[in-house]
Structures are given as structure tokens and as C-alpha cells.
LOVOKE-735759 format. One record per residue (C-alpha): residue in one letter; x, y, z. Coordinates in steps of 0.5 Angstrom, whole numbers, plus 500, padded with zeros to 3 digits. Layout:
AXYZ/...
This chain:
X234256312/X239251311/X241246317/X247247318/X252243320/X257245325/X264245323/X268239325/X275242329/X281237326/X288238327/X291240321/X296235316/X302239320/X300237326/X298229326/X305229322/X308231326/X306227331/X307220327/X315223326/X314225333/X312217337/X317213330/X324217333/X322216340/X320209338/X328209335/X330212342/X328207346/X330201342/X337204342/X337206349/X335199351/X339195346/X345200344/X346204350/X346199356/X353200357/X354206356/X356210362/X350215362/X344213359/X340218363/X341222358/X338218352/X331218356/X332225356/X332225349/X326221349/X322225353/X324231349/X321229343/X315226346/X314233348/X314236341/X306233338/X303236345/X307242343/X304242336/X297241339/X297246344/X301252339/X293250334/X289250340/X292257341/X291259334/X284256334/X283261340/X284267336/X281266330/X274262332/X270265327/X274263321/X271257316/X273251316/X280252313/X281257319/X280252324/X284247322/X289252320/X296248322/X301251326/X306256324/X311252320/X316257322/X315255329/X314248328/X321248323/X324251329/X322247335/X324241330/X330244328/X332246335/X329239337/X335235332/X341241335/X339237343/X340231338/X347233335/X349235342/X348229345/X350224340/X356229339/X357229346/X357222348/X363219352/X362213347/X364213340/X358213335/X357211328/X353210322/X353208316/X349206309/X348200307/X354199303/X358201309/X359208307/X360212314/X354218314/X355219322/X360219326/X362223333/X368226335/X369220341/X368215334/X374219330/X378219336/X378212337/X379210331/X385215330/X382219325/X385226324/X377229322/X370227323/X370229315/X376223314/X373219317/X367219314/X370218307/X372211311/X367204308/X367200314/X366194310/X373195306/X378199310/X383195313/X385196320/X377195321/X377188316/X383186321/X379187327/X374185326/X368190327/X367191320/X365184321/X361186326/X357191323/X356187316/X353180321/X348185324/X346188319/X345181314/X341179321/X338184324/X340183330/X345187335/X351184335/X356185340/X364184340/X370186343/X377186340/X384190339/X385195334/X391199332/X390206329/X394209323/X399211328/X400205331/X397205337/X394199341/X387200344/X381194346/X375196344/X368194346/X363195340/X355194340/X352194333/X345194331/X340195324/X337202324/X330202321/X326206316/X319208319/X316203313/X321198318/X326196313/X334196315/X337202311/X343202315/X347200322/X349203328/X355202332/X357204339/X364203341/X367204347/X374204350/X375198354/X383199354/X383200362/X378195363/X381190359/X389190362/X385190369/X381184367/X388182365/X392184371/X387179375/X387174370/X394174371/X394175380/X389169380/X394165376/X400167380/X396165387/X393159384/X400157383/X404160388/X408154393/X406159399/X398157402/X393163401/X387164405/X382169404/X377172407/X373179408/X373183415/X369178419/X373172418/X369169414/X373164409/X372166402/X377162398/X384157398/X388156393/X391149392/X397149396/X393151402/X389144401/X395140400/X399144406/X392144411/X388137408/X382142408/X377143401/X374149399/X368146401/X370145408/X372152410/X369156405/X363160408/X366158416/X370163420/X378162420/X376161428/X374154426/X382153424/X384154431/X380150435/X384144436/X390147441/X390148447/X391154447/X387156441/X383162444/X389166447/X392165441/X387167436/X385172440/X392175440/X393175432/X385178432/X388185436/X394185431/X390185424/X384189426/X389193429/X391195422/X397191423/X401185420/X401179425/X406173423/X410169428/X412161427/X406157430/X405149431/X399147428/X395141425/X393139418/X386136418/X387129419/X391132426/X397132424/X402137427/X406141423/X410147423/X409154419/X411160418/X404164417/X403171417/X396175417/X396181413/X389187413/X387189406/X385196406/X380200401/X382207398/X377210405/X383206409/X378201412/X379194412/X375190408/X380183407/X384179411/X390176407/X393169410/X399166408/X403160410/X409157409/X411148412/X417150416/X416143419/X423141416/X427147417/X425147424/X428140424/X434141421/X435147425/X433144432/X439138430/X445143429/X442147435/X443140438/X449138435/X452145437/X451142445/X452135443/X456130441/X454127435/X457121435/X455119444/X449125444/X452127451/X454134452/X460137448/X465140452/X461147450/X454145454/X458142459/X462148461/X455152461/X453147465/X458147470/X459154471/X451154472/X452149477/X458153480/X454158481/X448154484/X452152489/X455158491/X449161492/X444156495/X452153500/X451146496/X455141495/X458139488/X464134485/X465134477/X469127475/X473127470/X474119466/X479116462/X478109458/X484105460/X488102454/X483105449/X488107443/X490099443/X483098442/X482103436/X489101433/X487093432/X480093431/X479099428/X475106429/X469103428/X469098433/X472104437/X466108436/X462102437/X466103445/X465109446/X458109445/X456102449/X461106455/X456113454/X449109455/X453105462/X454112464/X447115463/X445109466/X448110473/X448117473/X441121476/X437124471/X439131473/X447129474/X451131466/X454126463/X458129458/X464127453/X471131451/X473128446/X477122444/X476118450/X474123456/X468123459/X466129464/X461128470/X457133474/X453131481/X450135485/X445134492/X448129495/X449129503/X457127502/X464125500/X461117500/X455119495/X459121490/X464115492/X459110491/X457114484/X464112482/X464104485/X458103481/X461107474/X467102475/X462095476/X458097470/X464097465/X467090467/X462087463/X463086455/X460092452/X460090444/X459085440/X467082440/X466081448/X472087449/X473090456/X475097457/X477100464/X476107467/X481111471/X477116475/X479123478/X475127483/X474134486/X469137490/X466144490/X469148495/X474143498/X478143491/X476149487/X471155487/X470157480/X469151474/X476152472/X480150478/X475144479/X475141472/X483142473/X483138479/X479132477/X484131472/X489131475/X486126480/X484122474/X491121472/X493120479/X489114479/X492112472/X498111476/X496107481/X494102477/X488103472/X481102473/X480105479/X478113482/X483117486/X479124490/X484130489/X490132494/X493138494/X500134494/X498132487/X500138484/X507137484/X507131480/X502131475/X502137469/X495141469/X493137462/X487141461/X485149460/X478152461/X477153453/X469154452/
């Protein structure tokens, strides 16, 4: 009896082809999910279809295993018998069906074409950003030829990978047929026959339209911000510092390298009353709330300025702050022009004594004070003797020149708490306050009289007063009869003679005229 060999089990043709067809396209799959589908939204589904088709050779050897089993006394032929290829055509086909529907339902565009850029692929998320009315149009297109991709620029995309046999990726504006304007994003690469040779390309195209008019819409914030001439700090919801623009150097002195990174704390430091301060503006922003206020501040180098500055919260779409907003404004110059015509509304502009306007609020306060605490009070009323002389020889400038020498002799005599005040043309008005009795205020208007004897300008002129005085509450217990009884002393003592003060007596109501109404 012969040795005989046992038969050998081998897979049949079928199954080892399979196999190999099985690890190419997984191979394919995973150059494309790694190279082409990196942006996609959703790759997962691609390692999906990896695995899919890696299942297909265990399948074809556990299907011959199973047949091997039911036939064990078969010949050689019987062990090796391949798998039902009706099954296996099956598995391949249903194998394809998940690819169609994968590709076909891929949120990016897909195509492929021949090497003479012929479309044989294309889904229906390519046909729609192309504009085409059909897949079947669309696959009668040559890419390398049709006009709106030539004027593009994908089609040149396409012909570079394929020349080079690397992916190549470009973004671009395409018009449609229709004439719609879309910003696509386009990944090309070779596609490869299992011998390794290119025998198409592969694109996958993405609609980048929103993104670009995002990338666009910040381009175009960044730029306004840069060049804004308001001073913009921004920092995230700790307060740390994460960017300045320009006018915010030039406002502050501070470089990006100085604060980027710190807390806005460190911009507050050098006042006194920083931490209150700061403390204040911290309760209101993290509050939600904007907080805005006009704040004295100082530059880098410790120069003090103004601004105008507002802290603003910027909220995510869960209404959680996650950015805070600093804006700032110089407001040094307005502040100053302001505090001038709000000076000049009390103050005369030619003297800087008070106006006729402060010196009734003052009065009235005085008035009032005296009322209440049973104080004394005298108002003085000045004229300049021979004045209008001196304005028509020498002129108004010298003039002027007069009344400002008399106002600074009249500051001078006066006590700091006292108002010295000029009503125009060449009257002064004069408020005295604490004082023990009448020959106080008398020496007030001995002294006043000495100090004008003496030559006040360059041309050595001399000028004289005439002085009326009233005292509260002899003479007057409202500010009105006050003012209007110094007056009337004051031109009493015009009548006697100039350069000299007269107090107020009630029988000088017959002789003078009241020359002066309350007018506020």
C-alpha cells in the first residue's frame, strides 16, 4: 500500500483574492481618510468603512472553514473549494452599496476623474456646489477644460496633483452658472491603480463660503480696532490682559509687553484711592453691567490726564462672561475747556474776580449764614474816581491795564475768605465776614484807600475810590437792600470829595437815586 500523503488544506483562489482586494482598498481608505478627509467634518465615518472592508477576508475564510466542515471526505478539490460566489458577490456588492452611501452622503463634495479629466464620480454634495442641475450633467463636465473651474483655479489644482502625485490643497471663489458666489476649500490627490500607477485624481471639496466671510468679518474688526482713535484694552474674565491697540500706547505709554499677560489690577495701583476704585468698577462688570465714569488717571511716565473710560462684559451664547472690553477716551482737553467756561461763567475774564453772578450767590449764602449763626456782615461798594478820564486819554488798554493793577491791590488787602468781586465797568463789590465791629471793617477801608495811592501801571497813573459801606442787619437783612444801600453810601462819598469811604445813613435816601436793582 502506497504512503499517502495527507491532503494539504489551502484557501481557494477566491478567498486569497479577495484578501488582497480587501487589504488594497483599506489601504486606499486609509491614505484618503488620513490625506483627504482631514477636514472634513465627520471622518469617523471613513474609519468606519475601513473596518468594514477589513471584515471581508475574515468572512471569506470563516464562510470556507464552514464549508470544509460540512464536507470533510471530499478530494482535495473538495477542501480547497472556494466560497459560494454567490455569497461572496453578494458580501462585495453590499460591501460597495455602504461605500456609495458614504460617499454619496458625505456633507463634502466628492469627485473623480480620469486622466484626461473626465468626471467618472461625483456626489451630489459636489453637484450642488458646482451649480449643476444633475450628477449625469455634471459628470459630462472635463474638469481640465470647463470654464468656471479654469477660471478658478481648481481644475489647476487638480492637473498639479495629478503632474505631481502629491495632495494639493487650495481655497478659491467660484461662480456657478447661476451666478452665485461660493468660497470653496478643495483637497486633491492622485488616485492609484493597485500596480501603484496614478490612473485618476480625487477631489474633495468643502463650502468654506461662511467661514471665509467669518475670517473676513474679523479681518475686518481687527482692522477697525487697530485703527480706531479710541484706546481698547482686552482682557478675558480674570482680568488678565490680552491685547491693546495702538492708540492705547499712545494714550497710556504702555507697550503690549508691559501689560500683556498682567492684570488690569496693576493699571490702577498709583492712586490713592486705587483699591476702592477698582474694587467699584470689579462689583459692576462682574455684575453683568456696564461701568463708565470720567476718571483722572496717569500715563506710564506718571503724567496725569483725563478720560472718559467705560468697562463693558462680553458674554458667550450660555450668557457667561468670558471677556471684558476697556475703552478709553483723553478727555483732558475738553475737561479743561470746560472747567474754563465754567469759570468764566463766575468770573470775570478780564480781573478773574467774581462776576456780578457769583457775587450774589455769594452774598445770598452770606446773608443766610449770618441769619443763622447772628453774625456780622458789611458789603462794600468801590467806584474809581476819574476812570472814564483815564479810558478816553490813554486809551482802553491802559484802561484795562488799571482795573487789573486795582483788582490784584484789592485781593491783596482782602482776607482769603472775604469776595472781592467786579460789577462792571468800574465797580468793585467787596463781602467781610467775622469781624468784631464797625472799626474792623473801617480799617478794611483805610487800607484799601492807602493801597490805591500808590502808581499802579507803567505810565505811574493814579487812580481813587469812592467807598460805600452797609452793614447786615443794621442796614438790610436780605442781600438786595444790603447791596443797594452800599451804593447809595458810595455815592455819597463821591459827594464828599472823592477818595474816601462813607457807612450808610438812613437820611441818604432822599438825596441819592437807587442806582442799582438786584439782577442775577
Amino acid at each position: 500500500m502506497e504512503n499517502e500523503t495527507p491532503p494539504k488544506t489551502k484557501l481557494s483562489t477566491s478567498v486569497i483574492q479577495i484578501t488582497v482586494i480587501a487589504l488594497a482598498i483599506n489601504a486606499l481608505v486609509y491614505f484618503l481618510t488620513r490625506n483627504l478627509f482631514a477636514d472634513v467634518a465627520n471622518p469617523a465615518i471613513f474609519y468606519g468603512l475601513g473596518f468594514m472592508v477589513l471584515f471581508m477576508p475574515v468572512l471569506a475564510v470563516y464562510l470556507h472553514q464552514q464549508q470544509k466542515n460540512a464536507n470533510p471526505g471530499d478530494n482535495d478539490q473538495s477542501v480547497s473549494c472556494e466560497i459560494d460566489k454567490t455569497a461572496l458577490a453578494r458580501e462585495i456588492d453590499e460591501s460597495e452599496s455602504r461605500y456609495r452611501v458614504l460617499v454619496e452622503n458625505s456633507p463634502a463634495g466628492i469627485i473623480t476623474c480620469d486622466l484626461d479629466g473626465n468626471i467618472t464620480t461625483v456626489n451630489s454634495a459636489a453637484v450642488k456646489l458646482l451649480g449643476s442641475p444633475s450628477a449625469e450633467a455634471t459628470k459630462q463636465i472635463n474638469v481640465f477644460t470647463f470654464g468656471p473651474l479654469v477660471a478658478c483655479g481648481i481644475a489647476d489644482s487638480l492637473k498639479k496633483s495629478l503632474n505631481t502625485g502629491k495632495t494639493v490643497t487650495s481655497e478659491t471663489f467660484y461662480t456657478t452658472k447661476w451666478g452665485k458666489k461660493v468660497y470653496l476649500r478643495m483637497h486633491c490627490a492622485p488616485l492609484h491603480s493597485f500596480s501603484g500607477t496614478i490612473i485618476g485624481v480625487q477631489g474633495i471639496i468643502e463650502d468654506f463660503t461662511e467661514n471665509k466671510k467669518a475670517q473676513d468679518q474679523l479681518k475686518t474688526y481687527y482692522h477697525v480696532i487697530e485703527h480706531s482713535p479710541v484706546a481698547v484694552l482686552i482682557s478675558d474674565d480674570k482680568g488678565q490682559i490680552e491685547y491693546i491697540n495702538p492708540k492705547y500706547i499712545e494714550l497710556t505709554g504702555y507697550k503690549p509687553n508691559d501689560v500683556i499677560g498682567n492684570n488690569v489690577s496693576m493699571l490702577y495701583d498709583k492712586a490713592p484711592t486705587s483699591a476702592e476704585y477698582y474694587q467699584e468698577l470689579l462689583n459692576t462688570v462682574r455684575a453683568g453691567n456696564v461701568w463708565h465714569r470720567e476718571a483722572f488717571n496717569e500715563r506710564k511716565n506718571g503724567v496725569g490726564y483725563w478720560e472718559n473710560i467705560s468697562i463693558s462684559p462680553v458674554l458667550d451664547e450660555n450668557g457667561q462672561i468670558y471677556h471684558f472690553v476697556v475703552l478709553k477716551e483723553d478727555i483732558t482737553k475738553r475737561r479743561e475747556e470746560s472747567e474754563k467756561a465754567k469759570y468764566l461763567a463766575y468770573h470775570d475774564s478780564l480781573t478773574g474776580l467774581s462776576n456780578r453772578s457769583l457775587f450774589y450767590d455769594r452774598l445770598m449764602i452770606a446773608v443766610a449764614n449770618a441769619a443763622r449763626y447772628q453774625s456780622r456782615l458789611a458789603v462794600m461798594f468801590l467806584d474809581l474816581d476819574g476812570f472814564k478820564e483815564i479810558n478816553d486819554t490813554y486809551g482802553h488798554d491802559t484802561g484795562d491795564d488799571v482795573l487789573k493793577a486795582v483788582a490784584g491791590q484789592l485781593k491783596e488787602v482782602m482776607r482769603k475768605g472775604d469776595t472781592v468781586a467786579r460789577m462792571g465797568g468800574d465797580e468793585f463789590t467787596l463781602i467781610v465776614q467775622e469781624f468784631e465791629n464797625v472799626t474792623d471793617v473801617k480799617l478794611v477801608a483805610e487800607k484799601i484807600l492807602k493801597s490805591l495811592r500808590q502808581p499802579l501801571t507803567a505810565k505811574s497813573l493814579l487812580v481813587t475810590p469812592s467807598i460805600g459801606i452797609a452793614f447786615y442787619p443794621q442796614h438790610g437783612t436780605n442781600h438786595e437792600t444790603l447791596l443797594s444801600h452800599a451804593d447809595k453810601a458810595m455815592y455819597q462819598a463821591k459827594k464828599q470829595g472823592k477818595n474816601n469811604y462813607q457807612i450808610y445813613k438812613p437820611d441818604q435816601e432822599a438825596a441819592n437815586s437807587d442806582r442799582h436793582q438786584y439782577n442775577p
